[in-house]
N, C-alpha and C positions, 0 to 999 in steps of 0.2 A: 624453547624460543620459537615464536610462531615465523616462518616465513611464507612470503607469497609471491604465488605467479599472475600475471593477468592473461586474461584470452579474448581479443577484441572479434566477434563475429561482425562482418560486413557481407553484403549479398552474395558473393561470387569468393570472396577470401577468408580465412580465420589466422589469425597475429597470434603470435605465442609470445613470450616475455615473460620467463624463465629467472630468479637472482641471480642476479651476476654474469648474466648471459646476454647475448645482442639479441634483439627481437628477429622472428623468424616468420614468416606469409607462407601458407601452403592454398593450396587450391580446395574449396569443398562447396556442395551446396543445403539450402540451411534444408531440407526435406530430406535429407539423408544424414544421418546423424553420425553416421559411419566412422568418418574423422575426427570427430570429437573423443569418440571410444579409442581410437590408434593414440590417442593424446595420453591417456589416463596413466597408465605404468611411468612414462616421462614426469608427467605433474606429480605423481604419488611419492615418487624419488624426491623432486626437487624442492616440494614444498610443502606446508601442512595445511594451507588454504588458499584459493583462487577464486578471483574477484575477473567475473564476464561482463567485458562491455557491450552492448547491444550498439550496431551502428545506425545511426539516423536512416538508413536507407533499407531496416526491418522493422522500423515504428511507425504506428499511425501518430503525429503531431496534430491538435486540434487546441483552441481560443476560445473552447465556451465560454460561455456566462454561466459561472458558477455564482453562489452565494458566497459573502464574504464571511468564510467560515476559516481552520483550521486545515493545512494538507490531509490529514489523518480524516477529517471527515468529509473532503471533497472526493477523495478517493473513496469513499465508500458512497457516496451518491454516483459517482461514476461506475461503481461497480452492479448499484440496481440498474440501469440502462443505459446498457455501454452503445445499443444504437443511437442512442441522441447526443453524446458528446462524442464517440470516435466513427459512427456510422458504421457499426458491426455488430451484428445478431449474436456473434459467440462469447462466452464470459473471458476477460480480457485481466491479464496481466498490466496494474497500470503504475504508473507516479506523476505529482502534480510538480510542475517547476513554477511556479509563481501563480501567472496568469494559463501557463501552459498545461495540458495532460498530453502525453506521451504515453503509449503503450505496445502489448502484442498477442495476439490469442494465450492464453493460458496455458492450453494442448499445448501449445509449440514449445511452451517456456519449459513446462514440464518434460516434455522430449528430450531437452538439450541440458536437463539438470540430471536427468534418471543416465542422459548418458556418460555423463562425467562423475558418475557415485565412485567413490573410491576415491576422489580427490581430498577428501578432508573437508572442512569448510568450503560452502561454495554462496556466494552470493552474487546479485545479476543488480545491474548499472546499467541506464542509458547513456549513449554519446555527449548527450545534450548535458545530462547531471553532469561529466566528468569538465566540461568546459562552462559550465557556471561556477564550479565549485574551483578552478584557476584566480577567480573571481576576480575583480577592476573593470575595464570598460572597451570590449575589443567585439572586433565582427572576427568570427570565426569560420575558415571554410575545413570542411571535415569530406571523410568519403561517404558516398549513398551510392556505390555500386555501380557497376560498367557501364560509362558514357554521362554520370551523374554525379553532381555534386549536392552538397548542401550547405548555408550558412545556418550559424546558431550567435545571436547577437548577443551580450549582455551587455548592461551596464551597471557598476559596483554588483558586479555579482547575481545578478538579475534578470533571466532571462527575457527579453524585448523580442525576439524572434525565430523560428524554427520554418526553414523553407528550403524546397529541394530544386533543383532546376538544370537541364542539360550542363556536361562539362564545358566547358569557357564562358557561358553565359552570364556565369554571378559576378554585377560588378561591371559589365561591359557595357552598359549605357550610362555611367556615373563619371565624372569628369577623373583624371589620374589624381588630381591632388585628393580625391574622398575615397580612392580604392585602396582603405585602408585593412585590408583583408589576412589576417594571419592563417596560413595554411597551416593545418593538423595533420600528418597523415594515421596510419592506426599504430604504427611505434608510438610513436608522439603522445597518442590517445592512454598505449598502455600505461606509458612513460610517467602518467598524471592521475592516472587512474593509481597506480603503485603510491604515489606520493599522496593519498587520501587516507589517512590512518583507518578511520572506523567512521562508516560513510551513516547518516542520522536513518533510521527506519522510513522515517516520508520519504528520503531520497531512493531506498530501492523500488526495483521492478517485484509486485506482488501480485500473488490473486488474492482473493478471500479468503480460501484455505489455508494456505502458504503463513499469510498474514495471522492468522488465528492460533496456527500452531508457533509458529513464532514468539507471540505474544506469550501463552503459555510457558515459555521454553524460557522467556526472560524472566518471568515470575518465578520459576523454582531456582535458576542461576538467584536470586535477591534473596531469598529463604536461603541458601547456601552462605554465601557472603554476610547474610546477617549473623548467623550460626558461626559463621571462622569469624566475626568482629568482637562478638559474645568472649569466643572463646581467647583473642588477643588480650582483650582487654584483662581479662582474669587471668590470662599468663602473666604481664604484663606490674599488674598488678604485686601476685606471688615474687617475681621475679626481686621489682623495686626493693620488697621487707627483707628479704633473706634469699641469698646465692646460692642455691644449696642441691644437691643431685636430686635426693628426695622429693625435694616440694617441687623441682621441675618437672619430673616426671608425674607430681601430681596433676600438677596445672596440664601435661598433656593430654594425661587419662581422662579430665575435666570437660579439655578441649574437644575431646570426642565422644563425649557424653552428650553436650551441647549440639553437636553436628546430629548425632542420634535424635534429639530431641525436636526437631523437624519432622522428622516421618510420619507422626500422627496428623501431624499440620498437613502433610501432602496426602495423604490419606484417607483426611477429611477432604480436601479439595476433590481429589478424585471422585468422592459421594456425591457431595455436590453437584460435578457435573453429570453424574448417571441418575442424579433425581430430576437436575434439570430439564433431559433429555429424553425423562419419561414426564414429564409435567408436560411439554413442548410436545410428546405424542396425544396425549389425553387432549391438551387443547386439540390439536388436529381433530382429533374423533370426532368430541364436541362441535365444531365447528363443522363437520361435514354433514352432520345429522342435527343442527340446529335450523330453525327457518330464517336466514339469515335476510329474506327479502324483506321483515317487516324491519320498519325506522325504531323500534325500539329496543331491536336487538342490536341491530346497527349503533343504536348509540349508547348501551349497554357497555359494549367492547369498545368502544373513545373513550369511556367512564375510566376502563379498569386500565386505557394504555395510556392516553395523555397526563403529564405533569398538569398539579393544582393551577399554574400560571395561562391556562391555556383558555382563552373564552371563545365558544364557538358560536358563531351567527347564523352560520345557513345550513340543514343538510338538505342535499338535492339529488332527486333520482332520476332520470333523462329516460330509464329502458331499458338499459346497458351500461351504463356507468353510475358510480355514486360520487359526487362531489361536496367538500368540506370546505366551507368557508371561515376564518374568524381570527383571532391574533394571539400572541407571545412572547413573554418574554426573546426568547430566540430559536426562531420557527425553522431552520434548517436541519436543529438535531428529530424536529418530529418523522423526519421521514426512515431514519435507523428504528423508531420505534415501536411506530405503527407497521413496517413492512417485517419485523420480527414476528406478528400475529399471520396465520392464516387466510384471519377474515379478510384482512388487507391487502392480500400477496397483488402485487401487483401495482403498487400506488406510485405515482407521479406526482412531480410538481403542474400544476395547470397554470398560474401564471406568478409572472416575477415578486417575492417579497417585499416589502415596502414598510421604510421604517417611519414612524413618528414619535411623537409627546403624548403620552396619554397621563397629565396631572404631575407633567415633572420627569415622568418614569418614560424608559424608551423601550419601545416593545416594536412589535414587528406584523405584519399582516401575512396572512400564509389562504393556498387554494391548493387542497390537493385533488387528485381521482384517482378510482380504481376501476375495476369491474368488478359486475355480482349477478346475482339471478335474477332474472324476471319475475317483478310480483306479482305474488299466484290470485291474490284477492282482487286484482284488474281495478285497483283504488288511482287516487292520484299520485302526482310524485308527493315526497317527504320534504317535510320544507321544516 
């Protein structure tokens, strides 16, 4: 039987919340990890997994302008540059709340999960996720740390705002009949956080990595389950015709034949990914010893990454940058695509997407850049 603890981290505190136990505050700070490790023997005893709330007042909150895509792939455009949506150079631990991305250096996230290993399961939540996911329509004030507060708004479940702002100030120029403000404090937080069965994978805190092994992890958990459904079903079966010692213990012998019968399936996967990742060094090479300044290699490599939907208009070389003009069916997945190549590393969106009518059909306008070599033949640009 699975139980669990929560542990709400705020700047200056860390909340325990233990089953069946009153929430407890100890004093810690988040660059010493120190406290987190005094936790572990406790958690290890009390439960088989713990779910970390991140308090508003360790997250960078920011309101891009994303493309109106999917959380799963906004967070991976936020994860090619995390300067331009959180205004941070380091690779970033993030999750999308609506209009929102919410995040926290990766390093740190890693810090505080390496130090709680022994816990069982562990998975990491923002503040902000654990009070949209209460869902209806309230202004929330939660902690962000000594002398600070923070609101996190929703409505139907929605997050409308995430802002931090000295203590007593939130709400203090607003007449009393609109200071409709429900205080959280981090019991409160764990309290809710506990009442979230199995929080969706867009709603945790991930990096890339994290994210990728995960992903994997779920893949062979569905191989498993396919394998035990295989095998219900032919017990199940057996069972219905004849009640009998024998035939159940055939059906279970069966049953683990079926389970067996997975491994080459995982096995081939494994191959897979070591061909991948010698395919993925080969291009590397290729690409470092190719002359990649001339426009026909350049568009060589669009040939072999862009989907058949893709028509492109302009290629253009500045110096220092190579820029792609033209349209799409749906121009937001080109950037996972194309930044999977080498020759790519480094691509941006240049300006906002724009959709229209092209004969009925709706497609989309996309401008990317990247950088590349100076070309050696002193030609014009590539157009």
């Amino acid at each position: 039987m699975t139980r669990m603890a929560c542990v709400v981290l705020d700047p200056t505190t860390v909340t325990v919340r233990l089953p069946g136990v009153a929430a407890r505050t100890l004093p810690w700070a988040p660059a010493e990890p120190s406290a987190l490790r005094a936790l572990v023997p406790t958690l290890a005893e009390a439960a088989t997994s713990v779910r970390v709330v991140i308090g508003v007042g360790l997250l960078e909150c920011a309101s891009p302008e994303l493309p109106p895509v999917n959380a799963e792939e906004r967070r991976a455009i936020v994860w090619l540059d995390p300067a331009r949506y959180l205004a941070s150079d380091v690779p970033m631990a993030v999750t999308c709340l609506d209009r929102w991305v919410v995040g926290l250096s990766a390093s740190q996230l890693a810090t505080w999960r390496q130090a709680l290993t022994g816990c069982g399961t562990i998975d990491f939540v923002s503040a902000a996720a654990v009070v949209a996911h209460r869902g209806g329509t309230a202004r929330m004030m939660v902690p962000a740390g000594e002398g600070e507060q923070a609101e996190v708004a929703v409505r139907e479940g929605r997050v409308q705002t995430i802002r931090r702002a000295p203590a007593g100030t939130i709400g203090a120029d607003m007449p009393s009949a609109e200071r409709a403000l429900i205080a959280l404090d981090s019991a409160a937080l764990a309290d809710a956080a506990l009442a979230w069965p199995r929080p969706s994978t867009e709603s945790l805190l991930l990096d890339r990595d994290t994210s990728r092994t995960l992903a994997r992890a779920t893949q062979r958990r569905q191989w498993r389950a396919a394998a035990l459904t295989v095998a219900a079903v032919v017990l199940a079966a057996i069972g219905a015709e004849r009640l009998h010692t024998s035939m159940v213990a055939r059906a279970v012998a069966e049953a683990q034949t079926q389970e067996q019968a997975t491994r080459p399936a995982r096995q081939a996967y494994d191959r897979l990914l070591a061909a991948q990742a010698e395919a993925a060094l080969l291009r590397a090479d290729v690409a470092t010893h190719a002359r990649r300044d001339e426009p026909l290699t350049v568009l060589a490599a669009l040939t072999q990454r862009l989907p058949s939907d893709v028509v492109v208009q302009r290629l253009d070389w500045d110096g220092t940058r190579w820029r792609l003009d033209g349209t799409a069916d749906r121009a937001p997945r080109l950037i996972p695509l194309l930044d999977a190549d080498p020759a790519f590393h480094g691509i941006r969106i240049a300006e906002p997407s724009q959709r229209f009518l092209d004969a009925g059909r709706q497609r989309e306008s996309f401008a990317f850049t990247w950088p590349g070599a100076r070309p050696t033949d002193g030609g014009p640009r590539a157009r």
